[in-house]
C-alpha positions as CSV (number, residue, x, y, z in Angstrom):
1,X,-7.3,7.3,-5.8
2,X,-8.5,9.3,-7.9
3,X,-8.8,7.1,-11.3
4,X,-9.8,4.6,-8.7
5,X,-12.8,7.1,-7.9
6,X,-14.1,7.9,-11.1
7,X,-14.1,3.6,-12.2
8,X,-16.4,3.6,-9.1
9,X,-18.5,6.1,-9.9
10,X,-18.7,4.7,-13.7
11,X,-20.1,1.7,-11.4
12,X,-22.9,3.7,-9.8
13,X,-20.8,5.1,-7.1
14,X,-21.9,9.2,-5.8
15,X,-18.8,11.2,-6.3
16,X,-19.3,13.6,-3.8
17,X,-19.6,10.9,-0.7
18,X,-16.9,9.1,-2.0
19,X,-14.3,12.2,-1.7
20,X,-16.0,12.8,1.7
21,X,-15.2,9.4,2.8
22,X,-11.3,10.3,2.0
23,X,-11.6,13.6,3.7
24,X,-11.0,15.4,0.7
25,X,-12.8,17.9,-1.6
26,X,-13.8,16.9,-5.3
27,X,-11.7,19.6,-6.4
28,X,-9.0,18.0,-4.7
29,X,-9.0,15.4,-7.1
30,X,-6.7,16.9,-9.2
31,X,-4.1,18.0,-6.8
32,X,-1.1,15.6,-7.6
33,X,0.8,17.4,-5.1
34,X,-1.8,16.1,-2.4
35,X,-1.5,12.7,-0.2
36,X,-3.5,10.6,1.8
37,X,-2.6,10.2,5.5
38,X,-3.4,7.2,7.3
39,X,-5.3,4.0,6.6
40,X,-8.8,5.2,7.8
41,X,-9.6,7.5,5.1
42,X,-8.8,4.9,2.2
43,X,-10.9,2.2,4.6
44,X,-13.6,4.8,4.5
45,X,-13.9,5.0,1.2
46,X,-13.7,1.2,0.0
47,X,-16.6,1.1,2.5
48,X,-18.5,4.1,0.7
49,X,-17.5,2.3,-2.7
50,X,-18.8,-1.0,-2.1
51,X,-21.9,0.1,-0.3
52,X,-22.7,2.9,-2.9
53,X,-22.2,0.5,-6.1
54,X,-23.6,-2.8,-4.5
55,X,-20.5,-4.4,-6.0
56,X,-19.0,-6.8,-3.4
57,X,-15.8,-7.0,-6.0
58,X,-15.6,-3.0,-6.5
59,X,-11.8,-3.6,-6.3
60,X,-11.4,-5.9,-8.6
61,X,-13.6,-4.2,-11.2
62,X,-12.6,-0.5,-10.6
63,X,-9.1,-1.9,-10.9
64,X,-9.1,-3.1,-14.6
65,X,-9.4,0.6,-15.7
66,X,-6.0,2.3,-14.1
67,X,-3.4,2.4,-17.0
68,X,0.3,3.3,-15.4
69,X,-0.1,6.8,-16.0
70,X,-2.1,6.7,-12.2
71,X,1.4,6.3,-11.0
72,X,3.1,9.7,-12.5
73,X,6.2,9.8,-13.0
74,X,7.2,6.1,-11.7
75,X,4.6,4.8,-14.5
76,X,6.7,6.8,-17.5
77,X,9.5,5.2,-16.0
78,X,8.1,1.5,-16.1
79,X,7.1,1.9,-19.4
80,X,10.4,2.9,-20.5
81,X,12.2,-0.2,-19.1
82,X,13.3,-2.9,-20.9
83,X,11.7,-6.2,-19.8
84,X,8.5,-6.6,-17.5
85,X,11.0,-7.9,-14.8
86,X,12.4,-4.3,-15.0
87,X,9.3,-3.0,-14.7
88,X,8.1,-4.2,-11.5
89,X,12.0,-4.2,-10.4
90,X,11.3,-0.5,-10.9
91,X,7.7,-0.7,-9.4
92,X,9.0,-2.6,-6.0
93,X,11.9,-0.2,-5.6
94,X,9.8,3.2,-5.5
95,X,6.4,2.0,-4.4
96,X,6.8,3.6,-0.7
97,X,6.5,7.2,-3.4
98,X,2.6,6.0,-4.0
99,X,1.9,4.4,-0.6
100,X,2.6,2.3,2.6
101,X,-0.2,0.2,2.0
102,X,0.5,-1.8,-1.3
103,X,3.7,-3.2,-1.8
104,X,4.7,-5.0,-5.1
105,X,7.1,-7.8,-5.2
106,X,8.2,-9.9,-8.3
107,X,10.1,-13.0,-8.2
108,X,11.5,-15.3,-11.1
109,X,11.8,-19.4,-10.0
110,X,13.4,-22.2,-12.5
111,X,9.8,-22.2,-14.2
112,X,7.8,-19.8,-12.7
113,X,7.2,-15.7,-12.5
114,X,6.3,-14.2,-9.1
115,X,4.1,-10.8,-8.9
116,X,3.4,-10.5,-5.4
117,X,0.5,-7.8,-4.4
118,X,1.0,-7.5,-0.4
119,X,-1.0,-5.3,1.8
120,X,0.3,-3.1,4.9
121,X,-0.6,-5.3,8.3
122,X,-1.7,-2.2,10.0
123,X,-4.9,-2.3,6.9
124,X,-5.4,-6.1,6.2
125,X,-5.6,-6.8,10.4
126,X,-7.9,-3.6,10.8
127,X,-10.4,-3.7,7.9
128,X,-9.8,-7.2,5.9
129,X,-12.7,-6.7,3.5
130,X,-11.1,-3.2,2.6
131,X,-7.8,-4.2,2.2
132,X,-9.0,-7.4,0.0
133,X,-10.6,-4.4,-2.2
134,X,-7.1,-2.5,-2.4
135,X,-5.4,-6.1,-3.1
136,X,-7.6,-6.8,-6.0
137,X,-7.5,-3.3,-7.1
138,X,-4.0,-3.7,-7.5
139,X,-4.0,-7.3,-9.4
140,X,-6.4,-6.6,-11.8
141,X,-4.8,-3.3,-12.5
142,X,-1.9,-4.9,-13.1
143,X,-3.9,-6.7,-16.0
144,X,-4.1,-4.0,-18.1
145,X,-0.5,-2.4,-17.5
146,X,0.7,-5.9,-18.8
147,X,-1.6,-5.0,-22.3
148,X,-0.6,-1.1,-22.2
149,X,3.4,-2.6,-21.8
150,X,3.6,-5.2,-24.6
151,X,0.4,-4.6,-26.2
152,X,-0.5,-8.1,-25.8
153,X,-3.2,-10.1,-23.6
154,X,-0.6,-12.0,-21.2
155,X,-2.8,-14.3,-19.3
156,X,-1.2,-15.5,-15.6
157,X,-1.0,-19.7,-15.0
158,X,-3.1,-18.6,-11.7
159,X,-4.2,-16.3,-9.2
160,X,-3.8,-17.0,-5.7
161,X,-5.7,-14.6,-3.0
162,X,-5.6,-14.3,0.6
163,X,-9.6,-13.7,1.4
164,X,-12.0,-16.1,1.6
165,X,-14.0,-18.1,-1.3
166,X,-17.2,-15.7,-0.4
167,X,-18.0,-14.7,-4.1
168,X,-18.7,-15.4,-7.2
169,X,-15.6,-17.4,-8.3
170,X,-16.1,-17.5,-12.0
171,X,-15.7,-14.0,-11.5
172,X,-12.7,-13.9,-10.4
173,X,-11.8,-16.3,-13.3
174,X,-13.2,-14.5,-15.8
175,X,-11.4,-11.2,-14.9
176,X,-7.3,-13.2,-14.0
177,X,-8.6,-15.9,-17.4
178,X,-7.1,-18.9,-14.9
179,X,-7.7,-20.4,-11.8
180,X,-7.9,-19.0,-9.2
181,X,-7.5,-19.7,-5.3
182,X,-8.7,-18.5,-2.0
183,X,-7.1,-18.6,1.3
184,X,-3.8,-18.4,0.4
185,X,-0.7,-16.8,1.8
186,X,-0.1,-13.6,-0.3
187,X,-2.3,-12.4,-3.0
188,X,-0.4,-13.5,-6.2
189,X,0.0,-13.3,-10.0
190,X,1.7,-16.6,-11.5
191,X,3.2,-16.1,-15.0
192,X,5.6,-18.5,-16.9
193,X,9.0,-17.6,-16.4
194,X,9.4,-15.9,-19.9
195,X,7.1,-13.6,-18.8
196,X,9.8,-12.0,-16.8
197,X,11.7,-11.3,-19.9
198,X,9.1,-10.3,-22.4
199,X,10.1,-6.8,-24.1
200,X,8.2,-3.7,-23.4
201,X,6.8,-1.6,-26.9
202,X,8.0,2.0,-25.7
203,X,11.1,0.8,-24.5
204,X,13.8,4.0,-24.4
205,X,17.1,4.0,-22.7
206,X,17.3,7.7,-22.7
207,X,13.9,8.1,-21.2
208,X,14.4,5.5,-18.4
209,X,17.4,7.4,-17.4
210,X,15.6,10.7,-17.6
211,X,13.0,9.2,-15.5
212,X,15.0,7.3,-13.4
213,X,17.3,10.6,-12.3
214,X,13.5,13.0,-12.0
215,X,12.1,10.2,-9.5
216,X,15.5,10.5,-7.4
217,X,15.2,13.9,-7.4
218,X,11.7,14.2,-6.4
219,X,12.0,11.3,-3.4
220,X,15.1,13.7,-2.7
221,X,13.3,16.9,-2.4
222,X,10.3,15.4,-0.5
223,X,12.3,14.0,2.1
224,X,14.6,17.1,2.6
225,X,11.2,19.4,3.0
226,X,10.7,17.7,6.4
227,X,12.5,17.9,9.9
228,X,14.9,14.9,10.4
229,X,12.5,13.4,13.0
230,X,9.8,13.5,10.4
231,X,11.8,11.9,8.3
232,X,12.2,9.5,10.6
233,X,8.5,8.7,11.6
234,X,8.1,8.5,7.6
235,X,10.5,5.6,7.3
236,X,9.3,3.9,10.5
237,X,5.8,4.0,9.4
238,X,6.1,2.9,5.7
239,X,8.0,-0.2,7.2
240,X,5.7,-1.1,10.1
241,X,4.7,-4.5,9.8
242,X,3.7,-5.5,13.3
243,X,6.3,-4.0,14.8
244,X,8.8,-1.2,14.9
245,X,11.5,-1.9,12.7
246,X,14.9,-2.2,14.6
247,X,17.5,0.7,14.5
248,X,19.6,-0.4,12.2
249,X,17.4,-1.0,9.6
250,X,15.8,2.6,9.7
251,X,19.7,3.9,10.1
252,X,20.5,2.2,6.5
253,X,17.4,3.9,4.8
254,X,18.7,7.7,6.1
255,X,22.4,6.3,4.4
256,X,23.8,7.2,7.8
257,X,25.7,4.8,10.2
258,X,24.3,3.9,13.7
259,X,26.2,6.1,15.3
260,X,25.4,9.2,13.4
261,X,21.4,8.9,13.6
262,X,21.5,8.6,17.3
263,X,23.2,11.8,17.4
264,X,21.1,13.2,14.7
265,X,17.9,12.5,17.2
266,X,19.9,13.6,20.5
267,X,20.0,16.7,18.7
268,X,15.7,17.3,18.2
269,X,15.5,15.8,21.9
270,X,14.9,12.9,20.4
271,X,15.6,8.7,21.0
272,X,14.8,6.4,18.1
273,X,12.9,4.3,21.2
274,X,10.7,7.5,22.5
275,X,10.3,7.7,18.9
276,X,8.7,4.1,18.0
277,X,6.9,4.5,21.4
278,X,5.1,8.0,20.3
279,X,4.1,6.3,16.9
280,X,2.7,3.3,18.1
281,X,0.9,5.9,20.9
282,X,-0.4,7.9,17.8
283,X,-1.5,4.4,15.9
284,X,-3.4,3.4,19.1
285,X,-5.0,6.5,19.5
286,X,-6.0,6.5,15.5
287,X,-7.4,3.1,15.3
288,X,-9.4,3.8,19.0
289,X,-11.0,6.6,17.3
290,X,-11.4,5.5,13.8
291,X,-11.9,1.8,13.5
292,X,-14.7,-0.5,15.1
293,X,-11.7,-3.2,15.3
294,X,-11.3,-5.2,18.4
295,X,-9.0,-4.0,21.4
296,X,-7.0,-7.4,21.0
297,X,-7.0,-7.1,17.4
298,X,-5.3,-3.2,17.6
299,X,-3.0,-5.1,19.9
300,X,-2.0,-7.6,17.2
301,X,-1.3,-5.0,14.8
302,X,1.1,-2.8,17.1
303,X,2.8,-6.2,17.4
304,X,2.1,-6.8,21.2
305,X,2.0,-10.8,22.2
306,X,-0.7,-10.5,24.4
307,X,-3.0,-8.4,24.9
308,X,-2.3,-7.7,28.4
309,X,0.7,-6.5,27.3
310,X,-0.9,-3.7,25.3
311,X,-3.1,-2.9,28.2
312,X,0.3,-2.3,30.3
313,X,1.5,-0.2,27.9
314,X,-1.5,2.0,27.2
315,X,-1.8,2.6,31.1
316,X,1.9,4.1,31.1
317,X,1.0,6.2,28.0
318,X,-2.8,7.4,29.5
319,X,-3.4,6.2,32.7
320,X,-6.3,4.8,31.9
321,X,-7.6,1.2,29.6
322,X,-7.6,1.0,25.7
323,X,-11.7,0.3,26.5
324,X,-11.9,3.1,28.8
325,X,-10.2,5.3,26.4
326,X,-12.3,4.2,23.1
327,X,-15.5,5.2,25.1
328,X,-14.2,9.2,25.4
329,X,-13.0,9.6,21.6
């Protein structure tokens, strides 16, 4: 966020409005212990970005000046890898450190490599334009971690993005140098398949383990500094995508069977369904209060078919309409 920031402000943004948009002080800038929670504060300050530099493409701009040191410790870690495959291996596997909202994904076909740029439901569904900024962000960052990696200007065959053709496309193609295409499925980078296997200049075994085992122990330490519920919510929420994930799947990411999480819960009063209901209460509640979206769009996001389904549900939690309930907060 904070490199992000400073791009804008290079851009024309104010500094001060944009750290009051995240809820934060300027000071606070520097904290790398500090974390955003929740999507409204970085939708909030896209907003104050784009409207403060007039720049309709703020993400794709601000984006080409992060360098992998905005990542800390995971970016010392890429850049010690071996190939660029490794890197974003690397990148995908510890991404949920940085944030729920961009997730990284690389994939190698017969001819073709994959960088895939995804954003959180829970943004894109709330606040598109924002979460087209993040996406873009991301991308075009990714630009110059290819150059700080190999030292080279890789190029991608194409770009493909999910929004809409509703700017300057020779933009766009100036920035990605290919074509590039709107509407798509998933907001995508495609290299040729060597690009996958293309050596880094700072590669250093002895660093990537170093790196490798101080990331472990950090993700370690983080987690253990929280109750077991927490912990929990943490997990849930980092893999919400429309709905809660099942049991199971949250089970395998505490490394403990099925058997031994339920009883972990029982213990803190606790059932992993009262859990997923409390967190989709707290998400209704949030985007109620902080968002301008739609009642049947929150209801897509929570993952409700219909919604008159959400409305039955918000009734048990409040006795009272999602409507109804907006108009109080």
């Amino acid at each position: 966020m904070r490199n992000l920031i400073y791009a804008a402000c290079a851009r024309g943004a104010n500094l001060q409005r944009a750290c009051e948009a995240l809820g934060i002080l300027v000071e606070d800038l520097h904290d790398a212990e500090m974390r955003i929670d929740g999507a409204v504060p970085v939708i909030k300050m896209w907003n104050e970005l784009e409207v403060s530099t007039g720049d309709p493409c703020i993400g794709l701009h601000v984006g080409l000046q992060n360098n992998p040191s905005v990542f800390g410790l995971l970016g010392y870690l890429m850049q010690s890898c071996h190939t660029m495959k490794d890197t974003y291996s690397e990148l995908q596997k510890y991404q949920k450190m940085l944030s729920g909202w961009i997730s990284y994904k690389i994939e190698l076909t017969k001819s073709e490599c994959e960088i895939t740029f995804g954003v959180n439901p829970l943004w894109s569904e709330v606040s598109p334009e924002t979460a087209r900024h993040g996406a873009e962000a991301a991308m075009s960052a990714s630009l110059s971690f290819v150059y700080v990696f190999t030292g080279q200007k890789i190029w991608p065959l194409r770009a493909e993005l999910v929004g809409p053709a509703n700017h300057s496309k020779a933009e766009y193609e100036r920035i990605f140098n290919c074509h590039v295409s709107f509407e798509k499925e998933h907001n995508r980078l495609i290299y040729d398949r060597a690009f996958g296997d293309i050596r880094l200049l700072n590669h250093d075994e002895s660093l990537y383990a170093y790196f490798g085992e101080t990331i472990r122990e950090k993700t370690s330490a983080f987690v253990k500094q929280e109750s077991f519920c927490d912990q929990v919510r943490q997990i849930v929420m980092r893999d919400f995508m429309g709905k809660i994930p099942s049991l199971e799947v949250i089970a395998a990411h505490m490394n403990m069977s099925e058997r031994s999480f339920q009883r972990k819960l029982r213990q803190h009063n606790e059932s992993y369904r009262s859990l997923g209901t409390a967190i989709k209460k707290d998400l209704a509640f949030s985007l109620l209060r902080n968002t301008d979206a739609k009642v049947h769009s929150i209801a897509e996001v929570l993952g409700y078919a219909e919604p008159s389904a959400f409305h039955r549900a918000f009734k048990s939690w409040t006795k009272t309409t999602p409507t109804q309930k907006k108009s109080e907060l």
